[in-house]
N, CA and C of each residue as an Amber inpcrd file, in Angstrom:
protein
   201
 100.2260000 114.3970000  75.4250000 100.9750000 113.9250000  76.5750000
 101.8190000 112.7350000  76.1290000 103.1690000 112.6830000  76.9450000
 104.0530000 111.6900000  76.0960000 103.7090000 110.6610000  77.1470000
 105.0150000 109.8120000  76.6530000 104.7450000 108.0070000  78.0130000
 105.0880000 108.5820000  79.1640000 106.5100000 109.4300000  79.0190000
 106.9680000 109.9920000  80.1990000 106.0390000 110.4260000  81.0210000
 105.3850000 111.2000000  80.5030000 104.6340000 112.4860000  81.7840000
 103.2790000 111.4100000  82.2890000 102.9490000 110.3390000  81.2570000
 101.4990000 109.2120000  81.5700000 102.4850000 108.5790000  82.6170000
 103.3440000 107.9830000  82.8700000 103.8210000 106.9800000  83.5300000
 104.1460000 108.0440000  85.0440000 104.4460000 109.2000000  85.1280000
 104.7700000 109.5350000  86.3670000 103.3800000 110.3210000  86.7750000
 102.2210000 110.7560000  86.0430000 100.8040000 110.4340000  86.0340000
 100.4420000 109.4910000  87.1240000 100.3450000 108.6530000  86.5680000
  99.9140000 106.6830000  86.6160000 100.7340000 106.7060000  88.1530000
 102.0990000 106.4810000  88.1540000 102.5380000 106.3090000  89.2210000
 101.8050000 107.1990000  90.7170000 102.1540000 108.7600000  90.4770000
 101.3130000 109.6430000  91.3110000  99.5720000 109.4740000  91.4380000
  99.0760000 108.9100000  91.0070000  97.6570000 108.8470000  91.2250000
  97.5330000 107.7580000  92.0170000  98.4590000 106.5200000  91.7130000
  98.4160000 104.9900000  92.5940000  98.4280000 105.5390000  93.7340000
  99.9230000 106.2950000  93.6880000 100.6840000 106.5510000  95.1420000
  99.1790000 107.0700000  96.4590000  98.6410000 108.4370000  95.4120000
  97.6850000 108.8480000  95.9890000  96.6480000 107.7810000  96.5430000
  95.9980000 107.0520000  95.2070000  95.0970000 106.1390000  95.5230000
  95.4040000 105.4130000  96.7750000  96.7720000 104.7070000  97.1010000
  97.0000000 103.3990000  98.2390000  96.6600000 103.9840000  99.1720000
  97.5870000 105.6160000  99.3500000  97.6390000 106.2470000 100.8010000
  96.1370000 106.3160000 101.4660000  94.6680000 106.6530000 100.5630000
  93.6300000 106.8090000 100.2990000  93.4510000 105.3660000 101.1870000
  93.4940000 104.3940000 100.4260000  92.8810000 103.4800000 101.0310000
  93.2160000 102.7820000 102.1610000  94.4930000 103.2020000 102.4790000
  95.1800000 102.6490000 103.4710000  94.8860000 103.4370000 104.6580000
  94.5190000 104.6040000 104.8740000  93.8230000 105.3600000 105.5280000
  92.5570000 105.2230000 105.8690000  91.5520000 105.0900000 104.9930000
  90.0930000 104.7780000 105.3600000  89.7870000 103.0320000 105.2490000
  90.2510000 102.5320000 104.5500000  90.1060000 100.8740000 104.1880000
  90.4920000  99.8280000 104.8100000  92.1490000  99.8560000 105.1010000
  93.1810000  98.5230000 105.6710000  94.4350000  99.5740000 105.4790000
  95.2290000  99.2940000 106.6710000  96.5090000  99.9170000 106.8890000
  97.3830000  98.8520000 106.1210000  96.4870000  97.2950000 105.9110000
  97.3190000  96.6080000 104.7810000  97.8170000  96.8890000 103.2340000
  96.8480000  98.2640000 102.8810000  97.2630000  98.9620000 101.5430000
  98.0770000  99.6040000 101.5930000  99.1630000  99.4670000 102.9810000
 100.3190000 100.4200000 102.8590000 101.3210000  99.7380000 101.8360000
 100.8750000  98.4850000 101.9630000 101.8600000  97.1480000 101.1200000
 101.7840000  97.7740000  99.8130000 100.6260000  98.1780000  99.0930000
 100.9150000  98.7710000  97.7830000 101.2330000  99.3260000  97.5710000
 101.6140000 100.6180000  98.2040000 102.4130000 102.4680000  98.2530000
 103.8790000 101.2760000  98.0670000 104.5670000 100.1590000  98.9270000
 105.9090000  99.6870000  99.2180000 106.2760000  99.2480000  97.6630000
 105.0020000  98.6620000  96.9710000 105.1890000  98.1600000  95.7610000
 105.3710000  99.0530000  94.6390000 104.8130000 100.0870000  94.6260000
 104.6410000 100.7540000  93.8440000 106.0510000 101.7160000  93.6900000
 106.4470000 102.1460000  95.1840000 107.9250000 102.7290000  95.4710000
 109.1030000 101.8250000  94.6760000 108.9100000 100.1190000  95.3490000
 110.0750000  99.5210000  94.4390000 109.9240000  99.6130000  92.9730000
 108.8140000  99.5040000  92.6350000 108.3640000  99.6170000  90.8800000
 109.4430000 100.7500000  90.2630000 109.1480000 101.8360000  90.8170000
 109.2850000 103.2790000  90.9930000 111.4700000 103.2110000  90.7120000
 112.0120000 102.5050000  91.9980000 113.3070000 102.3930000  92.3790000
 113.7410000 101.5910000  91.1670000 112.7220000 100.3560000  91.1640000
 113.5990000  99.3040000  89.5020000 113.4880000  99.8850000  88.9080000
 112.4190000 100.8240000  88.1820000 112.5650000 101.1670000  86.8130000
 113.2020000 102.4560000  86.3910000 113.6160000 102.9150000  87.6270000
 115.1310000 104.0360000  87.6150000 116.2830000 103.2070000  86.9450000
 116.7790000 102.4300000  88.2130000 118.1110000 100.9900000  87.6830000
 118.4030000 100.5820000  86.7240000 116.8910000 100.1050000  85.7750000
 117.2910000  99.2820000  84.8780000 116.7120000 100.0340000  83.6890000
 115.7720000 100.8540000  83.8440000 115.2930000 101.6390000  82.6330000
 114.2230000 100.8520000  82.0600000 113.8410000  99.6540000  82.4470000
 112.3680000  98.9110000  82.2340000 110.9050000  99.0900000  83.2030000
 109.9980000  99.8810000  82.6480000 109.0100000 100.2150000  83.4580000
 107.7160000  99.3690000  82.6320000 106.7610000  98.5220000  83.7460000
 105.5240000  97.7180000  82.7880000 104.5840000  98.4540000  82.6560000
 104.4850000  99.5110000  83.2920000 103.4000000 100.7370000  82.8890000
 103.7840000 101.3790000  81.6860000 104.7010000 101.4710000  81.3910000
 105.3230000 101.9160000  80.2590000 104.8170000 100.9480000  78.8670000
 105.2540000  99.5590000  79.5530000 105.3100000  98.7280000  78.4940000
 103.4160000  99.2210000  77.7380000 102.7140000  98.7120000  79.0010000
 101.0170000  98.8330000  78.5320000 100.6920000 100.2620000  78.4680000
 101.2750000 101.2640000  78.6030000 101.0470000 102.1050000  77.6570000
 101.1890000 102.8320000  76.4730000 102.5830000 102.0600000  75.9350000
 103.0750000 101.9240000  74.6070000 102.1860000 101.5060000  73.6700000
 101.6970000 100.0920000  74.5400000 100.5820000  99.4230000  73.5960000
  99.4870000 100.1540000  73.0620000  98.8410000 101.1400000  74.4230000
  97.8050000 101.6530000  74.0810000  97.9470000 103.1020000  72.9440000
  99.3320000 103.2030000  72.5270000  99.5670000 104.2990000  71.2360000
  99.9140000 105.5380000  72.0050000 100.2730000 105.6150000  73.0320000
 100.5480000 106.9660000  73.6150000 102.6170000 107.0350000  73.2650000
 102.2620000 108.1100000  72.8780000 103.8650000 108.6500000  72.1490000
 104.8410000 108.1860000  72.8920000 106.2720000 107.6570000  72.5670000
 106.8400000 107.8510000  73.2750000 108.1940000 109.0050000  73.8290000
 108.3950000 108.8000000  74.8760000 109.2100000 110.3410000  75.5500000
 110.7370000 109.6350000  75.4780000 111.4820000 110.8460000  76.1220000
 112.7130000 109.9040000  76.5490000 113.4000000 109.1580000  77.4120000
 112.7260000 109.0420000  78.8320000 112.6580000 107.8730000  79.6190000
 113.0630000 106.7550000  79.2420000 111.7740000 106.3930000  78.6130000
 110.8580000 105.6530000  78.0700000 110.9850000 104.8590000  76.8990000
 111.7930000 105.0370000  76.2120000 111.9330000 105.0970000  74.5470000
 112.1170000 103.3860000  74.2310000
């Protein structure tokens, strides 16, 4: 699996996770789905993603997103 496909992974599991908790937990975890969306919107724009960055670190290949 490259960074690409880990990072939109990573992203889709959060997304899942907030909705999750924001549902059974605090309707205040909707705030993280908002964060995670802008994350999502900047790192279209500018082509800098920090999930990216820490998973570079951790040796996972990189794609072309990502590069």
């Amino acid at each position: 699996m490259n960074l690409d496909r880990t990072v939109t992974l990573f992203a889709g599991c959060m997304v899942l996770l907030s909705v999750i908790l924001t549902q059974f937990v605090s309707p205040y975890f909707l705030w993280f789905t908002v964060f995670i969306g802008a994350n999502l919107i900047q790192s279209s724009l500018t082509g800098f993603c920090p999930a990216a960055s820490i998973f570079r670190k951790f040796g996972i290949k990189t794609g072309c997103a990502f590069g």
